[in-house]
PyMOL Python script that loads the backbone (N, CA, C, O; Angstrom):
from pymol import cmd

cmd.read_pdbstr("""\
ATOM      1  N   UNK A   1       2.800  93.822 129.346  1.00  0.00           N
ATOM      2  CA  UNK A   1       3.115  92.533 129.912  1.00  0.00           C
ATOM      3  C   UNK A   1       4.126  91.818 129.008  1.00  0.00           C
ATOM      4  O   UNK A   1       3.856  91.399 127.882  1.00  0.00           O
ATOM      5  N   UNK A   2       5.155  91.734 129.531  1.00  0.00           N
ATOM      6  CA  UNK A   2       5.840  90.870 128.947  1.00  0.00           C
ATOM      7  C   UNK A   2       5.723  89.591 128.205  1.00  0.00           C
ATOM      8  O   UNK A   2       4.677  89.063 128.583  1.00  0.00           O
ATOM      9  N   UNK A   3       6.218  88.974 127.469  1.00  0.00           N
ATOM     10  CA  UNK A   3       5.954  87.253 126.739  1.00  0.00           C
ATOM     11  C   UNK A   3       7.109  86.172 127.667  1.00  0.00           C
ATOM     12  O   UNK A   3       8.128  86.387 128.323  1.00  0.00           O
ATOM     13  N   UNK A   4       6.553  85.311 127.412  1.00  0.00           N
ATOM     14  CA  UNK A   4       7.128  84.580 128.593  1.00  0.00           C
ATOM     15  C   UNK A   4       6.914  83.286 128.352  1.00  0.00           C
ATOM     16  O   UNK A   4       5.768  83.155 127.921  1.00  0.00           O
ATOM     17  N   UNK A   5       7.628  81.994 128.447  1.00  0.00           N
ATOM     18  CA  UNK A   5       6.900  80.188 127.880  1.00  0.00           C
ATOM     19  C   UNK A   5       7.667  79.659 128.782  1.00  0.00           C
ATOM     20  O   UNK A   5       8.622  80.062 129.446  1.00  0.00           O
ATOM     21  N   UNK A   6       7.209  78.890 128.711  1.00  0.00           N
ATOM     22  CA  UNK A   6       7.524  77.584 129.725  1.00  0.00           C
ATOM     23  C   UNK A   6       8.492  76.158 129.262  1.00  0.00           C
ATOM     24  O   UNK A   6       7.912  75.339 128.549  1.00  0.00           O
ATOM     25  N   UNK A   7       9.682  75.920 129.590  1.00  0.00           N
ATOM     26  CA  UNK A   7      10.283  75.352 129.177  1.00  0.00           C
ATOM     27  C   UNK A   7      11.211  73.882 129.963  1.00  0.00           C
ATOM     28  O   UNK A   7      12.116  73.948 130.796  1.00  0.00           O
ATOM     29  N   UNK A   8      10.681  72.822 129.431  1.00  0.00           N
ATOM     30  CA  UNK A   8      11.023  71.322 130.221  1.00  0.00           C
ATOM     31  C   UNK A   8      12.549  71.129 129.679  1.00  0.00           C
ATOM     32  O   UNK A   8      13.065  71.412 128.598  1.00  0.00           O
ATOM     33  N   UNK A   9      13.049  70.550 130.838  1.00  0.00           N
ATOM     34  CA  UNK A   9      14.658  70.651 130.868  1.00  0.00           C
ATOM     35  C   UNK A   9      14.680  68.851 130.971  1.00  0.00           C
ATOM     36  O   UNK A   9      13.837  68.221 131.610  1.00  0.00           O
ATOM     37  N   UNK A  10      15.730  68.267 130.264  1.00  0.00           N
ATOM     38  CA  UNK A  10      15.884  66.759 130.889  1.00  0.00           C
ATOM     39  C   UNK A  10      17.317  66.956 130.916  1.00  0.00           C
ATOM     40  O   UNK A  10      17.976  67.117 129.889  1.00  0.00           O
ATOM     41  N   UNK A  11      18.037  66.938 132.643  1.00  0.00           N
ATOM     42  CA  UNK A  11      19.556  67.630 132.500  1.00  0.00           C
ATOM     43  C   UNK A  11      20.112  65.530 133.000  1.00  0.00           C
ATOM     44  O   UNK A  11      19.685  64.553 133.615  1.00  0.00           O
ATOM     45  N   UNK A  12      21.355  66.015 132.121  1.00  0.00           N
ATOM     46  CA  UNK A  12      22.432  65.180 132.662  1.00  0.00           C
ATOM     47  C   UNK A  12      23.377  65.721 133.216  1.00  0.00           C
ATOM     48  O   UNK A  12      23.962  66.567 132.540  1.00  0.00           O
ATOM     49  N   UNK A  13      23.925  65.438 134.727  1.00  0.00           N
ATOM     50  CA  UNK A  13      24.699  66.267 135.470  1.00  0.00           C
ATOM     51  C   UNK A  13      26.026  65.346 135.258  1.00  0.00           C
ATOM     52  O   UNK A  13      25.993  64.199 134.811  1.00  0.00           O
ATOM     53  N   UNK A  14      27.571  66.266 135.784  1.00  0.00           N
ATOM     54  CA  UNK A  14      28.723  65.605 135.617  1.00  0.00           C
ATOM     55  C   UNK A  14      28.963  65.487 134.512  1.00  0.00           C
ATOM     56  O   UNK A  14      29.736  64.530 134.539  1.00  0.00           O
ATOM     57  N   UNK A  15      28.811  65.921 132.968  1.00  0.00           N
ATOM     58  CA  UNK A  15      29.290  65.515 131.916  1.00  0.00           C
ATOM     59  C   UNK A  15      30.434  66.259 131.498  1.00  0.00           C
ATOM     60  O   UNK A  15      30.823  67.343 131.933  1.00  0.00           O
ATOM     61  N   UNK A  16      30.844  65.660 130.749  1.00  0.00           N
ATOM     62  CA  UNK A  16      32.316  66.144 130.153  1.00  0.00           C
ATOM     63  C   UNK A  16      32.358  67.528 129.636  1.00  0.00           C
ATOM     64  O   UNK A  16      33.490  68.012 129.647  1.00  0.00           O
ATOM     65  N   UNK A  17      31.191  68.471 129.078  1.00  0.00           N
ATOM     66  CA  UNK A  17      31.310  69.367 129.063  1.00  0.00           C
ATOM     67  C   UNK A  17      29.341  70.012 128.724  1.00  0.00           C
ATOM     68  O   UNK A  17      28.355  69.339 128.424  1.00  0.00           O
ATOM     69  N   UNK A  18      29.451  71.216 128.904  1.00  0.00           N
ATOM     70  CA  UNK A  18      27.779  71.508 128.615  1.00  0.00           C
ATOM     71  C   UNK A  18      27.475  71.752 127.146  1.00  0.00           C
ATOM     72  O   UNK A  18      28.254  72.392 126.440  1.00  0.00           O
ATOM     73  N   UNK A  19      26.415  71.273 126.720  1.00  0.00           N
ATOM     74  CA  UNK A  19      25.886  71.265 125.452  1.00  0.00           C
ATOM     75  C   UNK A  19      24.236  70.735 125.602  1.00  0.00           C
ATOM     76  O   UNK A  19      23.718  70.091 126.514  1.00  0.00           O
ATOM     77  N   UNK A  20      23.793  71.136 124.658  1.00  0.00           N
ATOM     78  CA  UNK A  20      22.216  71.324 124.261  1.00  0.00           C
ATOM     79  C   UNK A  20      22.254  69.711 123.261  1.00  0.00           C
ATOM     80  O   UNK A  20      22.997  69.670 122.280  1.00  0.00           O
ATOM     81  N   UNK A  21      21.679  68.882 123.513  1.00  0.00           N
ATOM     82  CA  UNK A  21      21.523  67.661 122.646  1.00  0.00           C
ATOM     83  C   UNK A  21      20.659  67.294 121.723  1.00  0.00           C
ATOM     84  O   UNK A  21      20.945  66.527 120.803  1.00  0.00           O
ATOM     85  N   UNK A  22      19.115  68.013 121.970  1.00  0.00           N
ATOM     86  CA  UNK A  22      18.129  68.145 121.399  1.00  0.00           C
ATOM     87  C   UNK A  22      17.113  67.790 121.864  1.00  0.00           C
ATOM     88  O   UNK A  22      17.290  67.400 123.018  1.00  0.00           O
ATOM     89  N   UNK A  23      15.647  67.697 121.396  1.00  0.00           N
ATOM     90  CA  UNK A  23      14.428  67.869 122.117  1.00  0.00           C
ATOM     91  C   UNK A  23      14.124  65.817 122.501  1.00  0.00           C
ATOM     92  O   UNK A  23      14.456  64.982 121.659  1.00  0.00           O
ATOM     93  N   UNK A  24      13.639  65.515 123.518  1.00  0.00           N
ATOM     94  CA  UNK A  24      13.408  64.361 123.390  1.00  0.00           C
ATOM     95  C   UNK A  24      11.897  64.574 124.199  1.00  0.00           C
ATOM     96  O   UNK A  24      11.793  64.803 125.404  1.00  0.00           O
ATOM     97  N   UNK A  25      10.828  64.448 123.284  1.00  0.00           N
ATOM     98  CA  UNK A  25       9.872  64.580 123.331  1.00  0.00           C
ATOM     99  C   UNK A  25       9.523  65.960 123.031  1.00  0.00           C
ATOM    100  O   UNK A  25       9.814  66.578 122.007  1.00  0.00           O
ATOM    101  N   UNK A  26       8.533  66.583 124.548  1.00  0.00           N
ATOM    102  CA  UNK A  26       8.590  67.807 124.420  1.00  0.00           C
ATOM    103  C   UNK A  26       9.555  68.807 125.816  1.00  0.00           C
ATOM    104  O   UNK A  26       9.193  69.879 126.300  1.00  0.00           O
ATOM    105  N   UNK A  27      10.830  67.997 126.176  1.00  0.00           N
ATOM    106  CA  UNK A  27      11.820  67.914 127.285  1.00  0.00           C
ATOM    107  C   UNK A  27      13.280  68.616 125.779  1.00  0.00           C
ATOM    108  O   UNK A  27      13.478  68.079 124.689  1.00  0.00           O
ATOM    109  N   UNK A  28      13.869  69.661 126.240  1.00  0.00           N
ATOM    110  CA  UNK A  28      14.833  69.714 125.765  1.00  0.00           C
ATOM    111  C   UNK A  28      16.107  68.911 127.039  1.00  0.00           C
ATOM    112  O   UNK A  28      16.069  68.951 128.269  1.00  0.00           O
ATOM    113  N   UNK A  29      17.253  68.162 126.005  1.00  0.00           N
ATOM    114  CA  UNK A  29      18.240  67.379 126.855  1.00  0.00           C
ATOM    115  C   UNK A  29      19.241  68.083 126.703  1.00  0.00           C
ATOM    116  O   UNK A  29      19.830  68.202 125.628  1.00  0.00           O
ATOM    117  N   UNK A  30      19.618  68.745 127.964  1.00  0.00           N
ATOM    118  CA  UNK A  30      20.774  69.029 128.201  1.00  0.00           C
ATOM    119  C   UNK A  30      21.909  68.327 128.993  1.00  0.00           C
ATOM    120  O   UNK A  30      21.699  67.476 129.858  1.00  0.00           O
ATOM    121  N   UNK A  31      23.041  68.737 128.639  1.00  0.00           N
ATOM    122  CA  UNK A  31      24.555  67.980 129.575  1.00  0.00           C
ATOM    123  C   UNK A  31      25.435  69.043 130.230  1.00  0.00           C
ATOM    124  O   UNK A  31      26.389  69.675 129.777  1.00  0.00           O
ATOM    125  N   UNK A  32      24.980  69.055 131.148  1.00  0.00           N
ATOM    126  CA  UNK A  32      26.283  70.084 132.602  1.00  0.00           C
ATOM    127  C   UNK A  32      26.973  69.262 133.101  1.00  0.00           C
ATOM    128  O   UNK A  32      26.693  68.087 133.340  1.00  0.00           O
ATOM    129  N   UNK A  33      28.321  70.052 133.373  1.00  0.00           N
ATOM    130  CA  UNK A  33      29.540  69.382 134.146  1.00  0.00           C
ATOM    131  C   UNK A  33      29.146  69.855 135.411  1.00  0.00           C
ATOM    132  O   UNK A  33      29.872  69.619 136.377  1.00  0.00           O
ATOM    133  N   UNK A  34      27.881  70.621 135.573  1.00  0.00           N
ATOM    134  CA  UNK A  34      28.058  70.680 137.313  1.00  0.00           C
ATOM    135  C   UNK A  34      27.231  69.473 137.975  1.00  0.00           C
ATOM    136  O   UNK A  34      26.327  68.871 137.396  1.00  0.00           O
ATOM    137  N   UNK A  35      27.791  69.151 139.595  1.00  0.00           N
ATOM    138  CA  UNK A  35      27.361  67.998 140.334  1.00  0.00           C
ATOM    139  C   UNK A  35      25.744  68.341 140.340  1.00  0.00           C
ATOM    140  O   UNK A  35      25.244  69.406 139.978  1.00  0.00           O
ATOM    141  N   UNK A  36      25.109  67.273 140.798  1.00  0.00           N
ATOM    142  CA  UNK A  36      23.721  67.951 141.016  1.00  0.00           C
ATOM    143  C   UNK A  36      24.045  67.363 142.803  1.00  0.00           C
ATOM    144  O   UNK A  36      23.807  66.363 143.480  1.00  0.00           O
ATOM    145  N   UNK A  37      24.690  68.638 142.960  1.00  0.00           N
ATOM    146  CA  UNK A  37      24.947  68.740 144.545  1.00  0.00           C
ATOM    147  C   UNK A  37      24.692  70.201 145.237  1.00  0.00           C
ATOM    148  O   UNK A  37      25.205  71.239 144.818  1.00  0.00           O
ATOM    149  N   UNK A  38      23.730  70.103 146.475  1.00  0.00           N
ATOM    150  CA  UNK A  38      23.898  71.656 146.763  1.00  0.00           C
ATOM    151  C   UNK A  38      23.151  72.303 145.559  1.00  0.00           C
ATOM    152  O   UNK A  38      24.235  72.701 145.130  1.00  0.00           O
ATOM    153  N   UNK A  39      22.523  72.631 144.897  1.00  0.00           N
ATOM    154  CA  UNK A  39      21.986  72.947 143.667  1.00  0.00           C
ATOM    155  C   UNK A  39      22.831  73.316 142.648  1.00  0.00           C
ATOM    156  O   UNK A  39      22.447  73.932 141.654  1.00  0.00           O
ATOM    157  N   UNK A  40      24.158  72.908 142.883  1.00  0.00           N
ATOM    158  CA  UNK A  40      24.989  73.369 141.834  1.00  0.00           C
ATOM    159  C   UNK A  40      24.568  73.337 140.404  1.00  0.00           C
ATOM    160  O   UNK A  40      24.734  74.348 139.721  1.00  0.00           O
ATOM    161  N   UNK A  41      23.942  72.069 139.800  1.00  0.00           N
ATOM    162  CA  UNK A  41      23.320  71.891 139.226  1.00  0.00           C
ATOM    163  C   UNK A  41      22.372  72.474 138.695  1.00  0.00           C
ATOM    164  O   UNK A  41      22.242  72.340 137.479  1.00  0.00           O
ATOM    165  N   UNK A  42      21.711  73.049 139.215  1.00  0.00           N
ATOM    166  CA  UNK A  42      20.125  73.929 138.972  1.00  0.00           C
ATOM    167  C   UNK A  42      20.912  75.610 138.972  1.00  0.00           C
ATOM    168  O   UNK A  42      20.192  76.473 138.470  1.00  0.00           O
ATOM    169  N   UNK A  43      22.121  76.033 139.422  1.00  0.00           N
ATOM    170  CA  UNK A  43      22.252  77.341 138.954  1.00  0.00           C
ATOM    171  C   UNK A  43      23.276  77.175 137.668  1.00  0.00           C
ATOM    172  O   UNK A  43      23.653  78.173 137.054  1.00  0.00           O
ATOM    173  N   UNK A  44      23.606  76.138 137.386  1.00  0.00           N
ATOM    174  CA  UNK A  44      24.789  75.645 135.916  1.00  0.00           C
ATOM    175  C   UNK A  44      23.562  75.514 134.979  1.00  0.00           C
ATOM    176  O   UNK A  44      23.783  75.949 133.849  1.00  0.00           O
ATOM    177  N   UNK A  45      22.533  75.101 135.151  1.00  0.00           N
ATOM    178  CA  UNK A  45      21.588  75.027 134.278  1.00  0.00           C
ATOM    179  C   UNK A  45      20.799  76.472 134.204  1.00  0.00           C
ATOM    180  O   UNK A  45      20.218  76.582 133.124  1.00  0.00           O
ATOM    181  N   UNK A  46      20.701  77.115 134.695  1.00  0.00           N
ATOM    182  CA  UNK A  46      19.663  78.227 134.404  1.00  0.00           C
ATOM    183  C   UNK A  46      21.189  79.446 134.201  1.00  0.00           C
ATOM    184  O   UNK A  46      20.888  80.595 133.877  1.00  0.00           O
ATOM    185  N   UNK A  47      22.052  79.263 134.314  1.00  0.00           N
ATOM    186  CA  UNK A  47      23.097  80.065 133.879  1.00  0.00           C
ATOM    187  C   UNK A  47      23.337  79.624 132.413  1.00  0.00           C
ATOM    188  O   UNK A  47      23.753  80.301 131.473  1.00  0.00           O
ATOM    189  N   UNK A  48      23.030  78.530 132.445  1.00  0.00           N
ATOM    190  CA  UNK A  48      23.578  77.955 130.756  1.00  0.00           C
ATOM    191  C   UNK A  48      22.508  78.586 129.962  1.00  0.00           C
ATOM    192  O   UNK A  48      22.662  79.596 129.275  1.00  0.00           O
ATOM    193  N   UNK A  49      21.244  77.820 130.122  1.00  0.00           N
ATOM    194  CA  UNK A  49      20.059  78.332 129.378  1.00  0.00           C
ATOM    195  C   UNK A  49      19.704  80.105 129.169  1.00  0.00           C
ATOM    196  O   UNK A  49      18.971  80.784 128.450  1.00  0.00           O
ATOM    197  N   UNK A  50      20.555  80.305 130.101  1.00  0.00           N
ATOM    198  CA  UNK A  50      20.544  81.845 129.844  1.00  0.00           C
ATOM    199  C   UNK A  50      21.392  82.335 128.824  1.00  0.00           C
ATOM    200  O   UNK A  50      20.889  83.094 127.996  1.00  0.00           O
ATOM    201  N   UNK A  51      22.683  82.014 128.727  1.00  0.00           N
ATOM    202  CA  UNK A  51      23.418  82.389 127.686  1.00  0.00           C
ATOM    203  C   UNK A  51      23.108  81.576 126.393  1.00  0.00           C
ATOM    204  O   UNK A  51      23.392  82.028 125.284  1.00  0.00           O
ATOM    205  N   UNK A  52      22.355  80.033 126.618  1.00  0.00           N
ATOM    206  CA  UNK A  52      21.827  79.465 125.375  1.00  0.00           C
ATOM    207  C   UNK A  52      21.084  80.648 124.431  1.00  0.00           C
ATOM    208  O   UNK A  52      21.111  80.901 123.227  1.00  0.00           O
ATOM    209  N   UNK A  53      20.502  81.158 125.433  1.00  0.00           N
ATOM    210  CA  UNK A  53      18.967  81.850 124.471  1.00  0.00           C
ATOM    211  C   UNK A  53      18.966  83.094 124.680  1.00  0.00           C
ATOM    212  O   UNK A  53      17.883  83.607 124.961  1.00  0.00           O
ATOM    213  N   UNK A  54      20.248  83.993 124.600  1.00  0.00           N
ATOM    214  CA  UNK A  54      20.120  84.914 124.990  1.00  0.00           C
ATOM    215  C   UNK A  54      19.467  85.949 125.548  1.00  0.00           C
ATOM    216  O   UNK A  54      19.333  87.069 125.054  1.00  0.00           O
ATOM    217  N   UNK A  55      18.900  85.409 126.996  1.00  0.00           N
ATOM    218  CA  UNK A  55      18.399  86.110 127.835  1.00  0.00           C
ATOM    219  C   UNK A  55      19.236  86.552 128.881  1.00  0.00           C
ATOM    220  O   UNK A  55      20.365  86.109 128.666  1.00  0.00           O
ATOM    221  N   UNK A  56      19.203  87.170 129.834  1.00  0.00           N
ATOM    222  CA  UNK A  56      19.462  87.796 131.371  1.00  0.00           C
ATOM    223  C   UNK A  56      18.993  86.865 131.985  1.00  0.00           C
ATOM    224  O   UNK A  56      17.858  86.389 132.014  1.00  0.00           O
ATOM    225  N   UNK A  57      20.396  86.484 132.747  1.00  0.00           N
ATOM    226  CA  UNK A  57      20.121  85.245 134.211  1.00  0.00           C
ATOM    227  C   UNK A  57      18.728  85.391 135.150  1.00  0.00           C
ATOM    228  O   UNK A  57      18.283  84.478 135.846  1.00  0.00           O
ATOM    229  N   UNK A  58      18.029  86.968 135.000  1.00  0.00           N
ATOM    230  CA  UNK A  58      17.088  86.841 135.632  1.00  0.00           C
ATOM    231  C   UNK A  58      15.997  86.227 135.132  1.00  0.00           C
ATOM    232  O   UNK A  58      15.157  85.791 135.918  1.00  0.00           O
ATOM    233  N   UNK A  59      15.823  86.086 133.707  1.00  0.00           N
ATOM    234  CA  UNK A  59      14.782  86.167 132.883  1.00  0.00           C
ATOM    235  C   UNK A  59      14.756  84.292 132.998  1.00  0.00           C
ATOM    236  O   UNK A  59      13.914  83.660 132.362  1.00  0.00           O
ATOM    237  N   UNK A  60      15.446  83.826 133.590  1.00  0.00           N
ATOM    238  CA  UNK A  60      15.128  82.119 133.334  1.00  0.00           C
ATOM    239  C   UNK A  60      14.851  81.826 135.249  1.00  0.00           C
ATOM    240  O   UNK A  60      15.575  82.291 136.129  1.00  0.00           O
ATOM    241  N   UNK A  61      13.678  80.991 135.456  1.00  0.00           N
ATOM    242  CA  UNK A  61      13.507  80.950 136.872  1.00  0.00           C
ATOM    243  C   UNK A  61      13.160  79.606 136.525  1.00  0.00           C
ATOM    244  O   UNK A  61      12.694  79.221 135.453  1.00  0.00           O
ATOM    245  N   UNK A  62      13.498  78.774 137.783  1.00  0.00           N
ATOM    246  CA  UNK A  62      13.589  77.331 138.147  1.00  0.00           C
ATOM    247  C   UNK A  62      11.980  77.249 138.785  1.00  0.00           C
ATOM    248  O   UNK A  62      11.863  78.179 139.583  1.00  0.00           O
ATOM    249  N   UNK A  63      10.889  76.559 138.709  1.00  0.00           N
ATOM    250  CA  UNK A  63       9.391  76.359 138.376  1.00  0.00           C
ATOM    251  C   UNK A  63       9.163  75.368 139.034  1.00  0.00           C
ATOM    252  O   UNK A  63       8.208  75.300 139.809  1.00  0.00           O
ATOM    253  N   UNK A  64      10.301  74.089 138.769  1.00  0.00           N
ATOM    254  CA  UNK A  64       9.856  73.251 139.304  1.00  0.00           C
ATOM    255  C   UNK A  64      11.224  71.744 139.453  1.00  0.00           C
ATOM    256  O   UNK A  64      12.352  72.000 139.032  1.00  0.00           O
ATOM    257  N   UNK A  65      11.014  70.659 139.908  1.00  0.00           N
ATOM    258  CA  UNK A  65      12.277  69.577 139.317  1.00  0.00           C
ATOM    259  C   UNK A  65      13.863  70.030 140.372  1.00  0.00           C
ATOM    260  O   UNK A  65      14.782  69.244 140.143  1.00  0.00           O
ATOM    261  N   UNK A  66      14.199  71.106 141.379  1.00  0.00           N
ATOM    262  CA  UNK A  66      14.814  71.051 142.116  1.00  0.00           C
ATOM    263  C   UNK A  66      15.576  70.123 142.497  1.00  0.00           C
ATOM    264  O   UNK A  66      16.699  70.269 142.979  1.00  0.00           O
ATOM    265  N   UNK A  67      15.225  69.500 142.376  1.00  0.00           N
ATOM    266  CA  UNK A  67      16.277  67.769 142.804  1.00  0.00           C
ATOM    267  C   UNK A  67      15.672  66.662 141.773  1.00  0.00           C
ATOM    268  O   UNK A  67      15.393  65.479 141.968  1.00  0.00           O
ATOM    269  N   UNK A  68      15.598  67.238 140.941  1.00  0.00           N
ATOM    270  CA  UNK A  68      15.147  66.162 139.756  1.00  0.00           C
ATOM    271  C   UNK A  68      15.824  66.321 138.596  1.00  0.00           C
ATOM    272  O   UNK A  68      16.363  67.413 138.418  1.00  0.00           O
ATOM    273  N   UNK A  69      15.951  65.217 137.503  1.00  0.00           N
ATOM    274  CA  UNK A  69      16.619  65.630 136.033  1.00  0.00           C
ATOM    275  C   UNK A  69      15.408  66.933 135.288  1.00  0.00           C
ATOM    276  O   UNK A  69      15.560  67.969 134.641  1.00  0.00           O
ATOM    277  N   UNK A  70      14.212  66.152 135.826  1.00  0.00           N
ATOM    278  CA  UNK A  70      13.284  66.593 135.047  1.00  0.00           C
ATOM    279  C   UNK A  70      13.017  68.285 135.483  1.00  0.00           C
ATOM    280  O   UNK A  70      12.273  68.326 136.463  1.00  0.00           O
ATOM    281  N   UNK A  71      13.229  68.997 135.239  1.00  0.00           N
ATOM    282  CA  UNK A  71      13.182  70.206 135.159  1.00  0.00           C
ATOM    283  C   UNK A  71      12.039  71.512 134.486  1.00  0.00           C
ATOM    284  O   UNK A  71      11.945  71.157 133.311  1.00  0.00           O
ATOM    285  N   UNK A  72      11.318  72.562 134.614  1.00  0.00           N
ATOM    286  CA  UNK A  72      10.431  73.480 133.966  1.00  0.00           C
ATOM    287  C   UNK A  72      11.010  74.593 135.017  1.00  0.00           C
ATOM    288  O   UNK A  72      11.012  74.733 136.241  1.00  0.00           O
ATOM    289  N   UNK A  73      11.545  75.375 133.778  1.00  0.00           N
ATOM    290  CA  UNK A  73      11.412  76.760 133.473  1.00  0.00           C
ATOM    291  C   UNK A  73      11.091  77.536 133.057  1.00  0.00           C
ATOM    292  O   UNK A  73      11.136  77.505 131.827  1.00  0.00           O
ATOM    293  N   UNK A  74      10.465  78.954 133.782  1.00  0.00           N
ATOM    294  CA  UNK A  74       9.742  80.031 133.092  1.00  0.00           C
ATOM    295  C   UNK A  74      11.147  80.789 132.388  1.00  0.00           C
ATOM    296  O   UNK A  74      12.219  80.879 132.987  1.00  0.00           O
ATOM    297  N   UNK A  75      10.867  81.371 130.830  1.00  0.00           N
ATOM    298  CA  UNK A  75      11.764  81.748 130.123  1.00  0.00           C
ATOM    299  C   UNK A  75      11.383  83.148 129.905  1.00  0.00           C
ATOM    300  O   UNK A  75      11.075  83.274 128.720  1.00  0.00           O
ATOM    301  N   UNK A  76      11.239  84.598 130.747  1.00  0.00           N
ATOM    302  CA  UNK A  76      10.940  85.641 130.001  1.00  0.00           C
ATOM    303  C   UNK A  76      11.588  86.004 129.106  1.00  0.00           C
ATOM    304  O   UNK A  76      12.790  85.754 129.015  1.00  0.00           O
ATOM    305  N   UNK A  77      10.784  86.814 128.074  1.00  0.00           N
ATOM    306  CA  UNK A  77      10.818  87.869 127.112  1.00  0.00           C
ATOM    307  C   UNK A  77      11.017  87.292 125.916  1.00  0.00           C
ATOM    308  O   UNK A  77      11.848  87.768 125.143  1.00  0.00           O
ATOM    309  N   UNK A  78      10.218  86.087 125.567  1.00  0.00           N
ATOM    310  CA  UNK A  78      10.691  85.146 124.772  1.00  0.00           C
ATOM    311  C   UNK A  78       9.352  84.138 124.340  1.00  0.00           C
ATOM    312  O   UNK A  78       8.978  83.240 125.094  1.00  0.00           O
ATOM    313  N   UNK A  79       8.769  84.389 123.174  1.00  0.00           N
ATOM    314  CA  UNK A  79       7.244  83.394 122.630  1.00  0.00           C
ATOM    315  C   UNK A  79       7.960  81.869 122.379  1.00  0.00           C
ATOM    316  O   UNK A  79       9.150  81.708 122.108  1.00  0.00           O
ATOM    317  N   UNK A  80       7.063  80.911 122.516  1.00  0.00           N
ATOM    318  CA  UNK A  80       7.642  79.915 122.563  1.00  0.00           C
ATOM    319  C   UNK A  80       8.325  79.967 120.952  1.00  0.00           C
ATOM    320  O   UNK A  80       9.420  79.433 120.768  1.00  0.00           O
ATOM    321  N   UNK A  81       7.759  80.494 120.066  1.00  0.00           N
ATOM    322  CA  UNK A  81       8.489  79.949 118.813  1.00  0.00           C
ATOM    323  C   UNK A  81       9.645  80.911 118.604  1.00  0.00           C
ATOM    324  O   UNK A  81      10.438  80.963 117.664  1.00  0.00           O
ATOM    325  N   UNK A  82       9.564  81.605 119.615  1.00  0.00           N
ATOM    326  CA  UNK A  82      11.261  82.256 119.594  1.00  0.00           C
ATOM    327  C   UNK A  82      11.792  81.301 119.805  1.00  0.00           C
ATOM    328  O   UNK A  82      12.415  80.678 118.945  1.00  0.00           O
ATOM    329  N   UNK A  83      11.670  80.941 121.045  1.00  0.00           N
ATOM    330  CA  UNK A  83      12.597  79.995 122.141  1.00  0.00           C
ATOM    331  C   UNK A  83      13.090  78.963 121.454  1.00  0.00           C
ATOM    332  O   UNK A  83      14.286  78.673 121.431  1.00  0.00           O
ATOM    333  N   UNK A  84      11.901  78.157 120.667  1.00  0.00           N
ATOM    334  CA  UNK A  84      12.064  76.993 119.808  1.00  0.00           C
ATOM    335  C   UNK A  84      13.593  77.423 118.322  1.00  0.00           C
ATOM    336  O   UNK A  84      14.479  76.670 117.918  1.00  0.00           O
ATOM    337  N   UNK A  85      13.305  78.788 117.941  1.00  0.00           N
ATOM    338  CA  UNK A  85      14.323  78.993 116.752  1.00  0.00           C
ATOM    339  C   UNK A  85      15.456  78.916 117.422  1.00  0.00           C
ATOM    340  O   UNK A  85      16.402  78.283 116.954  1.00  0.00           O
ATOM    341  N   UNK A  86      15.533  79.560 118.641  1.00  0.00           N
ATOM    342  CA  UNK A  86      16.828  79.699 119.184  1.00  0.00           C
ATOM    343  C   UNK A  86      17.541  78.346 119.583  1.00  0.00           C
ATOM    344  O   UNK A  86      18.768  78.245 119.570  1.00  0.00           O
ATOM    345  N   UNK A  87      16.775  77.410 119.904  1.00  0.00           N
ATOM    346  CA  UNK A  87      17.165  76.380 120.538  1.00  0.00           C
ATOM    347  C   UNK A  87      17.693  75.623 118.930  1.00  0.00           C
ATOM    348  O   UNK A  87      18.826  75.179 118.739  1.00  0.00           O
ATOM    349  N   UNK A  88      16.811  75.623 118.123  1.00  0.00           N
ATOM    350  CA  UNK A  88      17.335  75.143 117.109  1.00  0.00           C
ATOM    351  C   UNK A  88      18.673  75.410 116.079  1.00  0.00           C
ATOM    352  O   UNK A  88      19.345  74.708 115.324  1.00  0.00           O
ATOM    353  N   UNK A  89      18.661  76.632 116.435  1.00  0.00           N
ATOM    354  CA  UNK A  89      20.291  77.488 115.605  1.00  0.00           C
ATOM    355  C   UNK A  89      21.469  76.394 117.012  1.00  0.00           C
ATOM    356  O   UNK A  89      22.620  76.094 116.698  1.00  0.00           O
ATOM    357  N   UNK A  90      20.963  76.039 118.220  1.00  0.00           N
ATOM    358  CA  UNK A  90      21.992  75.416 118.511  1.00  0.00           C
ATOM    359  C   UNK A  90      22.563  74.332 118.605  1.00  0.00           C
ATOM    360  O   UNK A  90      23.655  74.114 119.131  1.00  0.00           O
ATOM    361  N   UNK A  91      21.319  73.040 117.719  1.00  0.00           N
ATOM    362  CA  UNK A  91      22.019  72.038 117.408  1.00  0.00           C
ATOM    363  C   UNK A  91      22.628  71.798 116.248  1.00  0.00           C
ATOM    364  O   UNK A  91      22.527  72.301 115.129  1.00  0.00           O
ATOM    365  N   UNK A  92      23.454  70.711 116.827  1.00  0.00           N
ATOM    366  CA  UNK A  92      24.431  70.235 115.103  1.00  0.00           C
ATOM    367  C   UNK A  92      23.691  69.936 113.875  1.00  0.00           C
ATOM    368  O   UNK A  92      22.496  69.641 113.890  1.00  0.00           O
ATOM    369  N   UNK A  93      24.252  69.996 113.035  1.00  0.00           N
ATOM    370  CA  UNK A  93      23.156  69.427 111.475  1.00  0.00           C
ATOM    371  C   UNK A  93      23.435  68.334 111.390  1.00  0.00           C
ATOM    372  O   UNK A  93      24.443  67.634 111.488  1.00  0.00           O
ATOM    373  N   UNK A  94      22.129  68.205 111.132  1.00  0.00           N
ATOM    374  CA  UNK A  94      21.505  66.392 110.820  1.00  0.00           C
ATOM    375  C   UNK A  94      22.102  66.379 109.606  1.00  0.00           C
ATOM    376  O   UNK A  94      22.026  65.379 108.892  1.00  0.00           O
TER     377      UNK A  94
END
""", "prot")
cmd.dss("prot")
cmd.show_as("cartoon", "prot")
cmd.util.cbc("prot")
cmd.orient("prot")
């Protein structure tokens, strides 16, 4: 059986460019330039988070938040304290 965690998205759509901002709470904040139109939005985000954390576009599935900022995704092949290092090699230094 594979490893697999669960992961809260807080997206800002339309931004100037995509980037990972950091955790606000237990919600990581992200910024996509795609509309949240048509789900454009929700496949710019699970395409991003895929190359964030180097997984396969299949391995990230949309859970829940469809028409919401608020977002949860299942992340295979990945323990949460992977997920967590990875996410962390991608913000800026404090």
């Amino acid at each position: 059986m594979a490893d697999y965690t669960e992961l809260k998205v807080r997206v800002q759509p339309r931004a100037s460019r995509c980037e990972v901002l950091g955790w606000r709470g237990d919600a990581l904040a992200i910024r996509l330039t795609a509309p949240p139109v048509e789900g454009a939005a929700n496949r710019a985000c699970r395409d991003f988070l895929a190359e964030a954390l180097g997984v396969k576009r299949a391995d990230v599935e949309l859970l829940s938040g469809e028409k919401s900022r608020e977002k949860r995704f299942r992340v295979a092949g990945l323990t949460e304290e992977t997920l967590r290092g990875r996410v962390a090699a991608l913000l800026p230094e404090s």
